[in-house]
N, C-alpha and C positions, 0 to 999 in steps of 0.2 A: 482704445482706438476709435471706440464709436462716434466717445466727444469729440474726435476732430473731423468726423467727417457727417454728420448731423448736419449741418450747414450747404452739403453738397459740395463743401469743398477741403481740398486738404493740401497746408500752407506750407511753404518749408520750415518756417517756424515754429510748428505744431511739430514735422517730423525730429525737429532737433531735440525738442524735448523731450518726445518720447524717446527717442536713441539715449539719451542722457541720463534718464533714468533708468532704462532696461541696464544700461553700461555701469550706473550706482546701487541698482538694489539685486542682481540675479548673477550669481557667480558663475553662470554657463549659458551658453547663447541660446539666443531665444532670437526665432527667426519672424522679422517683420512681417515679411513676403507668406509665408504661410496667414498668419493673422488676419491681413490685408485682403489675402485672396478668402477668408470664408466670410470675411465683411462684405466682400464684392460680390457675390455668389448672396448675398441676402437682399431681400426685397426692402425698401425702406420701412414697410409696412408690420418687416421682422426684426426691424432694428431695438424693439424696446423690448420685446422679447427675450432675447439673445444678452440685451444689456442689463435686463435685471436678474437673469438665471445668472451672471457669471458675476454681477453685485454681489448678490446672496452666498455665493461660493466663497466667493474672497471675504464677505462679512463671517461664513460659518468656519472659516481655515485663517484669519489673522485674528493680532491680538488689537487692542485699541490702539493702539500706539502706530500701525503699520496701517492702519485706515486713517487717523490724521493725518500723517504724511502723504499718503494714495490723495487723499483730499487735496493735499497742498497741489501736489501734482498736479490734480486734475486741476484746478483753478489757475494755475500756471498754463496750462494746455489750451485750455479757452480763451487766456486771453493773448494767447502767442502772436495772434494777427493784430492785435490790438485794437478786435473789438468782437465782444461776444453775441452771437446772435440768437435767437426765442431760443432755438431748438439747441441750442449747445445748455442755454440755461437751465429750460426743462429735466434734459438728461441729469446735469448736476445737480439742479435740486432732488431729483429723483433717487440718487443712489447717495446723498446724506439720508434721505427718506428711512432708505433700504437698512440702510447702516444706523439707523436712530439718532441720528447728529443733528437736528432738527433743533 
């Protein structure tokens, strides 16, 4: 969720995808609006923070396989608006970083 609003803004074409993929990969709802809301409650200054604590998580809780896809996803997500901006890039290079895809 952070990639898409790094940018300061957040596209409906960013939400489709994410809706898309919660809808493909989690067999039980998982609610946006909570998500959104502890994004919005962070300071942007807590944004990379918060984004590499829960990289690390999801890099120490999948296998390779569900972080290539996570990847596709995200590079889907960024260019939903169809055009990516510093800070969406940063974050994504950041959590191949994270994830050793580098």
């Amino acid at each position: 969720m952070i990639l898409s609003a790094v940018d300061y803004k957040f596209h409906p074409g960013e939400e489709k995808v994410i809706k898309e993929y919660i809808e493909d990969e989690f067999p039980f709802f998982v609610s946006l609006d909570a998500e959104t809301e502890i994004i919005a409650n962070l300071s942007p200054s807590e944004w990379e923070k918060h984004f590499e604590f829960h990289a690390q998580c999801f890099y120490d809780d999948s296998t390779e396989k569900e972080r290539k896809d996570f990847r596709q996803f995200a590079k889907k997500l960024i260019k939903a608006n169809d055009e990516v901006s510093e800070e969406e890039h940063q974050f994504y290079s950041l959590m191949k970083s994270i994830w050793k895809m580098n």
